[in-house]
Z-matrix of the N, CA and C atoms (Angstrom, degrees):
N
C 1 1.443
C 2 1.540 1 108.41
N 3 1.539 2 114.68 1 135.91
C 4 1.243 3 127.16 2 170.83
C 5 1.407 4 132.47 3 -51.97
N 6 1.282 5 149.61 4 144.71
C 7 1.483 6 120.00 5 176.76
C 8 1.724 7 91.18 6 -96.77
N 9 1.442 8 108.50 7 158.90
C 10 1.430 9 108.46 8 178.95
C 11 1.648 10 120.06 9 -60.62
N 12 1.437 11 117.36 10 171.68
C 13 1.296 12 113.66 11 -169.70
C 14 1.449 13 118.20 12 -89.84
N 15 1.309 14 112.38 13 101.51
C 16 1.891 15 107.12 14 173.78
C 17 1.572 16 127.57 15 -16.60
N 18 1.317 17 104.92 16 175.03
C 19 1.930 18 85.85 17 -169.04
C 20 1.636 19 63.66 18 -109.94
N 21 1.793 20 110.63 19 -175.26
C 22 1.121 21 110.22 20 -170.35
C 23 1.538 22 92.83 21 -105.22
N 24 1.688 23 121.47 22 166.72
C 25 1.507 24 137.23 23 -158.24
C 26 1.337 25 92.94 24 -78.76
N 27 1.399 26 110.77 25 147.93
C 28 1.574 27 122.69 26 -172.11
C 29 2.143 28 72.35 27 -72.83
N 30 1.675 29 103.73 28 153.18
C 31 1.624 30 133.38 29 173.38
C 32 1.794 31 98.08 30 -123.63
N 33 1.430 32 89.79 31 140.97
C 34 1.650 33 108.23 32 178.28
C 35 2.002 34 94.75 33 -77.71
N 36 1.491 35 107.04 34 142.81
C 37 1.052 36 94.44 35 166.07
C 38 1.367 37 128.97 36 -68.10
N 39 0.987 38 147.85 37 5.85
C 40 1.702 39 161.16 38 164.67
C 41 1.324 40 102.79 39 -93.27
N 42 1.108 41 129.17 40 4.25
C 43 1.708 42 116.01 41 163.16
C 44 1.507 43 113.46 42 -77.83
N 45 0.883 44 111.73 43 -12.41
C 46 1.549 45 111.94 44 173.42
C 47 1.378 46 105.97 45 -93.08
N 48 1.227 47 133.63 46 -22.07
C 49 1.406 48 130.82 47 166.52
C 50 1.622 49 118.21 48 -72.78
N 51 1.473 50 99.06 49 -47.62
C 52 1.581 51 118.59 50 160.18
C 53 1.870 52 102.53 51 -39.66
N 54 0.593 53 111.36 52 -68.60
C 55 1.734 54 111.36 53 -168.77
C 56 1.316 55 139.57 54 -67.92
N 57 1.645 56 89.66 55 -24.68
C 58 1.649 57 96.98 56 158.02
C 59 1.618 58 112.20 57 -105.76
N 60 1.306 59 103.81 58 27.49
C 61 2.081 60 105.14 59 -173.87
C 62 0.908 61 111.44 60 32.00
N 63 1.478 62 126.87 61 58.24
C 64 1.439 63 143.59 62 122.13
C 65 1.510 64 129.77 63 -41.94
N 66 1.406 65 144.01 64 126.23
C 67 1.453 66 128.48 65 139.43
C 68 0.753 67 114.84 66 -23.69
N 69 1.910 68 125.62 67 154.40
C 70 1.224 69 113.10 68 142.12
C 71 1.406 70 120.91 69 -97.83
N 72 1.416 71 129.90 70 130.94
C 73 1.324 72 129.92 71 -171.79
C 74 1.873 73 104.74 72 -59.67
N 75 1.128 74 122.95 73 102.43
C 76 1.565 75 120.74 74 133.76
C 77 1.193 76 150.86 75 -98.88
N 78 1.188 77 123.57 76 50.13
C 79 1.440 78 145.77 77 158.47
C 80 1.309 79 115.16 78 -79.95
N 81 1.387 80 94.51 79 110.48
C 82 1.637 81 119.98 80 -172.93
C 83 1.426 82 112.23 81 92.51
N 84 1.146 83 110.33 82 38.16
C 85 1.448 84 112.47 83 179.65
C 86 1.178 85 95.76 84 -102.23
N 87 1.722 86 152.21 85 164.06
C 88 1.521 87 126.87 86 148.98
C 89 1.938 88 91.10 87 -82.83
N 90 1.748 89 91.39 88 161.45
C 91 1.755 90 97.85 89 169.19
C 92 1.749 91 109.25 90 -108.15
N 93 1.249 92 126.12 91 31.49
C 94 1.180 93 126.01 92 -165.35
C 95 1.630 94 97.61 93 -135.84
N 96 1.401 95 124.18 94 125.76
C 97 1.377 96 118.31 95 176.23
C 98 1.482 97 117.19 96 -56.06
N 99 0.988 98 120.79 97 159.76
C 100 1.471 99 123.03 98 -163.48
C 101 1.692 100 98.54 99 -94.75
N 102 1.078 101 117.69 100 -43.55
C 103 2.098 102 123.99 101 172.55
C 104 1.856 103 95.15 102 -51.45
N 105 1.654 104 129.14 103 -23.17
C 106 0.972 105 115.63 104 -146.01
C 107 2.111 106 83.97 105 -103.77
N 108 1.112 107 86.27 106 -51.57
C 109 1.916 108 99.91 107 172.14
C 110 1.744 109 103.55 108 -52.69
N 111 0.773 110 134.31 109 -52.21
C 112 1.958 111 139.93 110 149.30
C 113 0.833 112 119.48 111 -21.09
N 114 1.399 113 126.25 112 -41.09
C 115 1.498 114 120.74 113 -167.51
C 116 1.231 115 87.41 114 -109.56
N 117 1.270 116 137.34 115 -54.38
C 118 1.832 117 130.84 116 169.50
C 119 1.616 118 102.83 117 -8.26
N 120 1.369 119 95.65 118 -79.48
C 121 1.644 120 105.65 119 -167.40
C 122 1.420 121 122.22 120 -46.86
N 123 1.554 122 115.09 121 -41.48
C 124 1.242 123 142.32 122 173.57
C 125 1.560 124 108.50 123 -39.43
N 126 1.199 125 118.32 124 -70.87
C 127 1.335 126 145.42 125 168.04
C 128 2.072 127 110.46 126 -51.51
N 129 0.811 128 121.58 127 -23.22
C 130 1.747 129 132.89 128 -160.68
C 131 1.909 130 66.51 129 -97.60
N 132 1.332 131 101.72 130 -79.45
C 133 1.563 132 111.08 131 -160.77
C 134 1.681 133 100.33 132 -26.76
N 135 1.274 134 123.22 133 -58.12
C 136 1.134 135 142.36 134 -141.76
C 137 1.515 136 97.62 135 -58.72
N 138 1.385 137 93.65 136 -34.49
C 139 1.866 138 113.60 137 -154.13
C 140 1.476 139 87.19 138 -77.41
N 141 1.486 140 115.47 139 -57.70
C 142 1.418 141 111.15 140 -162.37
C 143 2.018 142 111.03 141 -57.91
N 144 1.304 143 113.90 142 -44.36
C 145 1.138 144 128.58 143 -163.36
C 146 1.833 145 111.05 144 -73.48
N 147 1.606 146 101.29 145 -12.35
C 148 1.206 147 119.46 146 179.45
C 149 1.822 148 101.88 147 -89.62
N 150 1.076 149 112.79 148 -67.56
C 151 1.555 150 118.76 149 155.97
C 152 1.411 151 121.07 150 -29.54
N 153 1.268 152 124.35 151 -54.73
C 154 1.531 153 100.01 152 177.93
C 155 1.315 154 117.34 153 -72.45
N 156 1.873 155 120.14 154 -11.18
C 157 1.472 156 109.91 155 -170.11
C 158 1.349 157 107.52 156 -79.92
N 159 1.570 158 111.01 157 -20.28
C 160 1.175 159 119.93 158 -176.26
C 161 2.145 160 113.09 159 -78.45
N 162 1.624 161 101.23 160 -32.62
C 163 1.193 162 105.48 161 169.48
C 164 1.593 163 121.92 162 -89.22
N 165 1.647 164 121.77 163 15.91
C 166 1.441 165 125.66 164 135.28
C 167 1.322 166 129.27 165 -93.32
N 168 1.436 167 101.89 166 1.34
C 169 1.568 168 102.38 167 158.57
C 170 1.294 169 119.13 168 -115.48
N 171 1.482 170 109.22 169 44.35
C 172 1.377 171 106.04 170 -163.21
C 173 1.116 172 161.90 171 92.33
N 174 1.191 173 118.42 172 -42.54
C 175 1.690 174 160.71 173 164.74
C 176 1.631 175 113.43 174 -61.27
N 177 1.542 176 95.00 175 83.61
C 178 1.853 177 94.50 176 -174.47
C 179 1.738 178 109.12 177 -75.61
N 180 1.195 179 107.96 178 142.13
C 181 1.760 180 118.83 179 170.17
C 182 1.057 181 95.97 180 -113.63
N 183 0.949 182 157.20 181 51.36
C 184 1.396 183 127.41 182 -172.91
C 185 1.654 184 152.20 183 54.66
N 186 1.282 185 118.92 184 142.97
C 187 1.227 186 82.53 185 172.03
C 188 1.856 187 139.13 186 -105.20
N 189 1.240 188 87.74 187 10.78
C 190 1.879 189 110.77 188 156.69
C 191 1.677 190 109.02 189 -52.48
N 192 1.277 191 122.01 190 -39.27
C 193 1.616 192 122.58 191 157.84
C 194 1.056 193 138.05 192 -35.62
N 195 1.390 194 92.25 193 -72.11
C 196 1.627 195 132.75 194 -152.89
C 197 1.689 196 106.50 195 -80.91
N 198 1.453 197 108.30 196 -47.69
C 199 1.433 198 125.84 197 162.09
C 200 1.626 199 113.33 198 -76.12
N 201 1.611 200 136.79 199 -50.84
C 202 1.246 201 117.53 200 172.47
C 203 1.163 202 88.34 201 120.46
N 204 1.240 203 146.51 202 5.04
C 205 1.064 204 140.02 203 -157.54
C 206 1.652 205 111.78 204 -118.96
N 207 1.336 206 128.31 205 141.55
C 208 1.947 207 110.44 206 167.29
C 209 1.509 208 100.59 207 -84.76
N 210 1.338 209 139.76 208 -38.37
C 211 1.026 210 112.46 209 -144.69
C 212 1.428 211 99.63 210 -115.06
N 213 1.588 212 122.35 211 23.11
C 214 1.329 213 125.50 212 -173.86
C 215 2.029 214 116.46 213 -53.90
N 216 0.631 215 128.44 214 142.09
C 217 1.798 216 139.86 215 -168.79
C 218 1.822 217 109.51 216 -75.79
């Protein structure tokens, strides 16, 4: 008696690119981890929210800070 037939192995989708020596297209991928882009923002935020407490007490930063912006006017 036979043993039954295996299902077949989960395949990466790039094995089919793999096999005919293809590139793989990444355009529009981001190249920066996203936990790493998170804490970016986190930190930007931090700056801005720190700046206005400082610009209700007076204390101008700018407004490249305060807005988030570099090239703000």
């Amino acid at each position: 008696m036979l043993p039954p037939p295996r299902a077949p192995l989960p395949r990466s989708p790039y094995a089919r690119e793999a096999a005919t020596d293809q590139c793989v297209d990444v355009t529009g991928i981001p190249l920066t981890r996203p936990y790493y882009r998170a804490a970016e923002k986190r930190r930007l935020q931090g700056e801005r929210r720190l700046a206005l407490v400082l610009a209700l007490e007076g204390v101008d930063c700018g407004s490249s800070v305060i807005h988030g912006s570099m090239w703000a006017v």
